[in-house]
N, C-alpha and C positions, 0 to 999 in steps of 0.2 A: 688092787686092780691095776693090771698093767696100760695105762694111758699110752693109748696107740699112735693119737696124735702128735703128741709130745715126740714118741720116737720116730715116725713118720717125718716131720720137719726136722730132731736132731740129725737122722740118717742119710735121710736125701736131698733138701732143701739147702740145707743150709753146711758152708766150708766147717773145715774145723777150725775156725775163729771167732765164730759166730755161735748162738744161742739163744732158745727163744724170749722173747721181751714178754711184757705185762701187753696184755691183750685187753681191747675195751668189751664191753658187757655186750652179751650177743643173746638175740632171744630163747634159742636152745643150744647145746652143743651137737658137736658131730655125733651120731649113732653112732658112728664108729669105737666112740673110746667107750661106747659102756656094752661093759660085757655081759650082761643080762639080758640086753636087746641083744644081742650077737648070737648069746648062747638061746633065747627063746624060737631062732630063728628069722628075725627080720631083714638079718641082709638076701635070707632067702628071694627077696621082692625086691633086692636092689642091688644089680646084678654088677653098677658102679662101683657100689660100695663092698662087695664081695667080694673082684677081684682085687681091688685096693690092700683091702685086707690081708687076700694071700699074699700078693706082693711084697706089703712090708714083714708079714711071717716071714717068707725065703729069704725077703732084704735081711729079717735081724738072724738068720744062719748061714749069711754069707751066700748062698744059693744064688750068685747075683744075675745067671742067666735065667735064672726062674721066675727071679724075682720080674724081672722086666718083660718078659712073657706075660706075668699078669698084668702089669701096670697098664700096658697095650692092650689086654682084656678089657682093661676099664675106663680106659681112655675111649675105647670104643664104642662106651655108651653115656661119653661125653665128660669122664669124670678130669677136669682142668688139675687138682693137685697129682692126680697119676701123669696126665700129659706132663705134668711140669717134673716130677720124677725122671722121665723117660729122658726127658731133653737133658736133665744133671747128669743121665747114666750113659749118653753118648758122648757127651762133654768129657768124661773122665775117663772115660773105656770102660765102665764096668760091668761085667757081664755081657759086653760086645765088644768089637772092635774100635777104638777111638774114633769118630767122627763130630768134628763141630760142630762142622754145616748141618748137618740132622738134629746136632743137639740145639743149635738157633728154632729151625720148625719144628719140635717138636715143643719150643719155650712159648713162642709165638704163637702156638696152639693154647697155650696157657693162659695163655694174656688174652686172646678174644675178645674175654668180658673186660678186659679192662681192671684185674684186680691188679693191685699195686703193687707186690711183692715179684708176681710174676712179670709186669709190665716195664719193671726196673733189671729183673734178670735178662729179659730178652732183647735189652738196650745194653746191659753190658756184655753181652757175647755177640750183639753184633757189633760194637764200637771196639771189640777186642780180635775179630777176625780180621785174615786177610781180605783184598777184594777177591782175587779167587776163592776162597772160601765163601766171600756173600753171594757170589755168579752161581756156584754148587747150590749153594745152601735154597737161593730164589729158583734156581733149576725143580729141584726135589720137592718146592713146598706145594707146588698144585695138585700133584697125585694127594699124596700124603692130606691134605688138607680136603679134598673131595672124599676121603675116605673118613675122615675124624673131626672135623669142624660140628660145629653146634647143629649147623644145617641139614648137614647128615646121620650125627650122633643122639639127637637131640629126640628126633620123631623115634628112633631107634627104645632109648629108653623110656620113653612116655608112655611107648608100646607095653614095655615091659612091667612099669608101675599100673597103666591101666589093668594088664593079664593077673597082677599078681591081687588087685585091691576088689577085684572080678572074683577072688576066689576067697574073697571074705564073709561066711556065711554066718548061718546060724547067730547065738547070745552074742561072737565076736560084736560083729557089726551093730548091732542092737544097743550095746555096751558102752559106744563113742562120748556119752554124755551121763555115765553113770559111773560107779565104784569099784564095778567087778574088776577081778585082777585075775591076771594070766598065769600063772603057775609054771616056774621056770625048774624042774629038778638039778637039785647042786647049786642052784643060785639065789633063789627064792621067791619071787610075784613081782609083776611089773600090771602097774596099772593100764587098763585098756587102754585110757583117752589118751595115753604117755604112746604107747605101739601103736595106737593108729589114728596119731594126730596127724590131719590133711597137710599140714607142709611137708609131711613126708610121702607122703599117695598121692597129691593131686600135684601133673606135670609142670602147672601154671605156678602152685605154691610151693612146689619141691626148688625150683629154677630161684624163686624171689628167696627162701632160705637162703641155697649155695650164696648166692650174690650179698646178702645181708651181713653170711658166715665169711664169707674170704676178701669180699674188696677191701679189708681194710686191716689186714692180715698186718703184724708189725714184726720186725726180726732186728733187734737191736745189738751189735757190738759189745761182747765181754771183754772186758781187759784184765788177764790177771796179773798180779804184782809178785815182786822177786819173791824168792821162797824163802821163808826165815826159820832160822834153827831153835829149836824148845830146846832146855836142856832139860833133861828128867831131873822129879824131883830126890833130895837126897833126904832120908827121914834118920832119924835119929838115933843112934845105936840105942840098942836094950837096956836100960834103966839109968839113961840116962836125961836129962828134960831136955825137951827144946828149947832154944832161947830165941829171944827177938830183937830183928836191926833195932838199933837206937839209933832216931832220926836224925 
């Protein structure tokens, strides 16, 4: 199973120096990385987490103007690791034209909640801009932020989880507190109460997950060391024995 998360932070989050660290124990993981929920349809209802998704698809084939169309697809319905993507892909130019200043409010959009990863990225791109670049950047962020802040984003998606949890009928719904299992073809059953556990449908409890899941997001420094040379091994000509160091 290809872990989307894992490339999701190696691709966009994080420089190539960095690497993701041992993460503490969190109460579920992201839908995102399991592809049974993907493939059964639930990011169908989580329109965050769907454009997310394509985004890092186009992200991992280079597609990097696509990719960032989605990312702002789903940043639009609030989703803080796409904003924080958005802000790394103006920072670097990819898939737009270079700009910092955008790539600071679009970090700073990230950081809202206060999760740490992004809170520390949008302190170092603005203690690494110019001041006309903070003057742009503070210029730009009121639009931008009246359009994608939690404030506006936020009623946006709750809309969207309420419409989609509205259209869970019939055994589904029935099912939340029993054994039945969903039938995924090419994948195999995912338990009900697993697809429509309330931290993922209800607005109040989707919000405390993200929060739970990312404040405390950790990206720790790899160091690798000089490259050392193996020599290959030499085996023994044909009938001849091996012999051994004498110590």
């Amino acid at each position: 199973m290809q872990n989307r998360l894992a490339l999701f932070l190696a691709l966009a989050l994080l420089t190539p120096s960095h690497a993701i660290a041992q993460q503490p124990a969190r109460p579920a993981a992201d839908p995102i990385t399991d592809d049974t929920l993907v493939a059964g349809g639930f990011l169908e209802g989580h329109p965050d987490l769907r454009y997310r998704n394509s985004g890092l698809e186009a992200y991992s084939r280079k597609a990097f103007t696509e990719a960032i169309e989605q990312f702002k697809r789903a940043a639009w319905y609030a989703d803080k690791p796409s904003q924080a993507v958005v802000g790394e892909m103006y920072w670097d130019g990819m898939g737009v034209a270079q700009d910092r200043a955008l790539g600071l409010v679009w970090m700073d959009l990230a950081a809202e909640r206060g999760y740490d990863f992004f809170s520390r990225k949008r302190d170092y791109y603005w203690n690494t801009l110019s001041e006309a670049e903070r003057k742009r950047a503070l210029a730009a962020a009121r639009g931008i932020h009246r359009e994608y802040a939690d404030e506006a984003a936020e009623p946006r998606l709750a809309a969207a989880l309420r419409r989609a949890r509205g259209k869970m009928t019939g055994s589904r719904v029935g099912s939340m507190s029993s054994s039945v299992q969903i039938i995924v073809p090419g994948y195999g059953s995912i338990d009900a109460t697993r697809f429509y556990d309330p931290q993922f449908w209800d607005p109040k409890q989707y919000r405390e997950w993200q929060d739970t899941y990312w404040v405390d997001l950790k990206v720790g420094q790899v160091t690798v060391g000089d490259v050392e040379r193996v020599e290959p091994e030499v085996k023994p000509a044909a009938g001849k024995a091996a012999t051994q160091d004498k110590p």
